[in-house]
C-alpha positions as CSV (number, residue, x, y, z in Angstrom):
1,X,-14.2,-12.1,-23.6
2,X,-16.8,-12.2,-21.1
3,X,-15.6,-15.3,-19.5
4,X,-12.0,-13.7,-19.2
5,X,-13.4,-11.1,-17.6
6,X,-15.2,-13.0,-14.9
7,X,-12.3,-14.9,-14.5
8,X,-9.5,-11.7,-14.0
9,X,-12.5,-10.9,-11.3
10,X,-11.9,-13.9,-9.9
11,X,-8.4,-13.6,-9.5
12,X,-8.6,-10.5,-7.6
13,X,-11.2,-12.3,-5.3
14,X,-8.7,-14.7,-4.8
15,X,-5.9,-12.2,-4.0
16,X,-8.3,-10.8,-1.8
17,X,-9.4,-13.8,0.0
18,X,-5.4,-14.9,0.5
19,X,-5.1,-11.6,2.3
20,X,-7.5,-11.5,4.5
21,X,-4.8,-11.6,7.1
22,X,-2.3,-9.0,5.9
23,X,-2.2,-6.0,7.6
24,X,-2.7,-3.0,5.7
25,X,-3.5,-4.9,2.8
26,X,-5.8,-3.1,0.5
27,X,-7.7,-4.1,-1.9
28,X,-8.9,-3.2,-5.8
29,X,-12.3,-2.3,-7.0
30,X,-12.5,-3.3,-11.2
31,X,-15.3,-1.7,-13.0
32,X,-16.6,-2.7,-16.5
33,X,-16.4,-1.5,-20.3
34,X,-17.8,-2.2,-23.6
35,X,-15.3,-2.5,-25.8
36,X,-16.4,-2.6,-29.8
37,X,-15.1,-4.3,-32.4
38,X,-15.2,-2.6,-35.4
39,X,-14.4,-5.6,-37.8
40,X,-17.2,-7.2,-36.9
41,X,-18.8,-5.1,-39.3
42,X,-22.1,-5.8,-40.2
43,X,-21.8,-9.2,-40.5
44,X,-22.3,-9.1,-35.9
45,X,-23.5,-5.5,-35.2
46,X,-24.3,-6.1,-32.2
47,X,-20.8,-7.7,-30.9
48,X,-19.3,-6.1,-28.0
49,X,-16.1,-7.8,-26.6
50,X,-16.6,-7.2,-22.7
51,X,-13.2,-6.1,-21.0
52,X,-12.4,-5.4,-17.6
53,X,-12.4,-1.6,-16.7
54,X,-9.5,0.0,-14.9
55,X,-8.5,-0.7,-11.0
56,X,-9.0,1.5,-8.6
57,X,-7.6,0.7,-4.6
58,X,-10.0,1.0,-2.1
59,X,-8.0,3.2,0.6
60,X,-10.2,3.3,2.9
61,X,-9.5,2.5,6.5
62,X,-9.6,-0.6,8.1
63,X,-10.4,-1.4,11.3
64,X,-7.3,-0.6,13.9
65,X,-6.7,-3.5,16.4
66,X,-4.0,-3.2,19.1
67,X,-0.8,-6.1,19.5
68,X,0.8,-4.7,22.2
69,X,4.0,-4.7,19.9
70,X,6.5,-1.8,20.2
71,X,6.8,-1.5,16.6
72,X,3.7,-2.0,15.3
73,X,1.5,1.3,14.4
74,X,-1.1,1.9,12.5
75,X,-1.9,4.9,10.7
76,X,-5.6,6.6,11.3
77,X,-7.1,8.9,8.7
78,X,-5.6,9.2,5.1
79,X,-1.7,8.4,5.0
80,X,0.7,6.0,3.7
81,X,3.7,4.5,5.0
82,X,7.0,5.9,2.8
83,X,9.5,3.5,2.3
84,X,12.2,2.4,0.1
85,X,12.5,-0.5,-2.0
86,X,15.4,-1.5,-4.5
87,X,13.0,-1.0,-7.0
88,X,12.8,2.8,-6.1
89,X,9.7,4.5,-3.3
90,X,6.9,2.6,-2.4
91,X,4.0,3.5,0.0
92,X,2.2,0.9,2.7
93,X,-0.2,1.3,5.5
94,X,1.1,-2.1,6.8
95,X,2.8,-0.8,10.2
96,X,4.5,-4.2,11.3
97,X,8.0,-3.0,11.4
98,X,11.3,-4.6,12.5
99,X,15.0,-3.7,12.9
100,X,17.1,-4.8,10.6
101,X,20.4,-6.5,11.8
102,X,22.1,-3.2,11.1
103,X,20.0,-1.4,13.2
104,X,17.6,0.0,10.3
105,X,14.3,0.1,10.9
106,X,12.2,-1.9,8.1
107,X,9.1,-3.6,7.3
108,X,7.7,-6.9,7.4
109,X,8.9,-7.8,3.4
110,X,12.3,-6.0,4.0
111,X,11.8,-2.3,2.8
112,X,13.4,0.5,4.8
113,X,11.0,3.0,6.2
114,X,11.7,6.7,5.3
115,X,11.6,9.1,7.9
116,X,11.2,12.6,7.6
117,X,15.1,13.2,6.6
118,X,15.6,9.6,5.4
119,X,16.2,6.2,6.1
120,X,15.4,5.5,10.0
121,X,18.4,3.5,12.0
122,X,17.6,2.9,15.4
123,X,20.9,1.2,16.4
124,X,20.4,-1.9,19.1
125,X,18.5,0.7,21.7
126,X,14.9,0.0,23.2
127,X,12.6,1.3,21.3
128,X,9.6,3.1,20.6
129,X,7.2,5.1,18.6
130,X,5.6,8.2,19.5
131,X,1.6,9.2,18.4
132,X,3.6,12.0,16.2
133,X,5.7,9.0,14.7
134,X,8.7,10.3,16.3
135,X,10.9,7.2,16.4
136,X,12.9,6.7,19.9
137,X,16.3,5.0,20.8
138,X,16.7,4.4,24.5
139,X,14.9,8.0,24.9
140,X,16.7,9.4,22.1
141,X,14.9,11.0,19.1
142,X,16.3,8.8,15.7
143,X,13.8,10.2,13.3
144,X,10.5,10.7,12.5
145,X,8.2,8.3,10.2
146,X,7.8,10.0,7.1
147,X,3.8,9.4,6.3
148,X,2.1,10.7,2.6
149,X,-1.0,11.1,1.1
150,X,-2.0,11.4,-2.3
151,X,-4.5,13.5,-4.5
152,X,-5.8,9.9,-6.0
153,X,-4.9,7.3,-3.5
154,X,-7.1,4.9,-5.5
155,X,-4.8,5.0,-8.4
156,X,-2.0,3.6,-6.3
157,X,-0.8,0.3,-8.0
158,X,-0.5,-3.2,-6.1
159,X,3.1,-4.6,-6.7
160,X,2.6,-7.1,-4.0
161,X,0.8,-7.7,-0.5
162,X,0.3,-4.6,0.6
163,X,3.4,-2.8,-0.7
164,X,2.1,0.0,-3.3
165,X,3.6,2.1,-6.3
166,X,2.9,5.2,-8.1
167,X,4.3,7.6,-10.4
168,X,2.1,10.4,-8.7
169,X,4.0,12.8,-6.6
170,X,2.9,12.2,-2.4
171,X,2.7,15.6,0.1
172,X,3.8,15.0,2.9
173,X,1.3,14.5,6.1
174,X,2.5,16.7,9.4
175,X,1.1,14.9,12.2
176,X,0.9,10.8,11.0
């Protein structure tokens, strides 16, 4: 048991290590637990099965470099990106967007970022994003990021790169 556990620690390593490079990647803290056996009976007292204690995210902030990309933000202080997913709401701090070729505005992996009253379509306009994360069509206000926080951001849960899930209910942040 103590092997498997050095080994799940590996893994996350490794998932580390392979995202070195995403932005707003975040990554997972495990501690450890004892966890008895109580067949073992007599016969091992002593016999503790070592097991891998829960995950916890570390959200705190990384370091903020500028691309010189219209749609790339990045999101200082506490905050998550909202987006939506087929698989239902799901939170990033990765702020490489695109526009879809229907004019929504998505990220990197294909979710659709929420704004403030919904999915964000920018239309084929020149863009950009305000500090406030008013979003901007030729000049034109299309929305507003919609940016949330959580009681617990370490209990977020990884579904993949840096795209995060919950079941914990998000308030929303006024000024991303």
């Amino acid at each position: 048991s103590g092997m498997r556990t050095r080994l799940d620690e590996l893994d996350r390593l490794a998932s580390d290590l392979a995202n070195v490079g995403t932005a707003g990647y975040k990554s997972e803290r495990t501690g450890h637990r004892n966890v008895p056996r109580p067949v073992f009976d007599a016969a091992l007292e002593s016999a503790i099965d070592a097991s891998l204690g829960d995950r916890k995210l570390d959200a705190r902030q990384g370091a903020i470099e500028s691309t010189g990309r219209v749609l790339d933000i990045a999101i200082e202080g506490a905050g998550f990106l909202a987006v939506d997913t087929p698989a239902g709401p799901r939170y990033t701090r990765n702020g490489h967007l695109n526009r879809a070729t229907d004019g929504s505005l998505i990220t990197a992996d294909g979710a659709v970022v929420r704004g403030v009253d919904g999915p964000i379509t920018v239309g084929t306009g020149k863009l950009a994003i305000e500090t406030d994360g008013t979003v901007l069509s030729d000049g034109v206000a299309v929305g507003r990021l919609a940016v949330v926080e959580f009681a617990d951001p370490g209990g977020l849960v990884r579904e993949s790169g840096a795209l995060l899930k919950t079941d914990a209910a998000p308030t929303p942040v006024e000024t991303p």
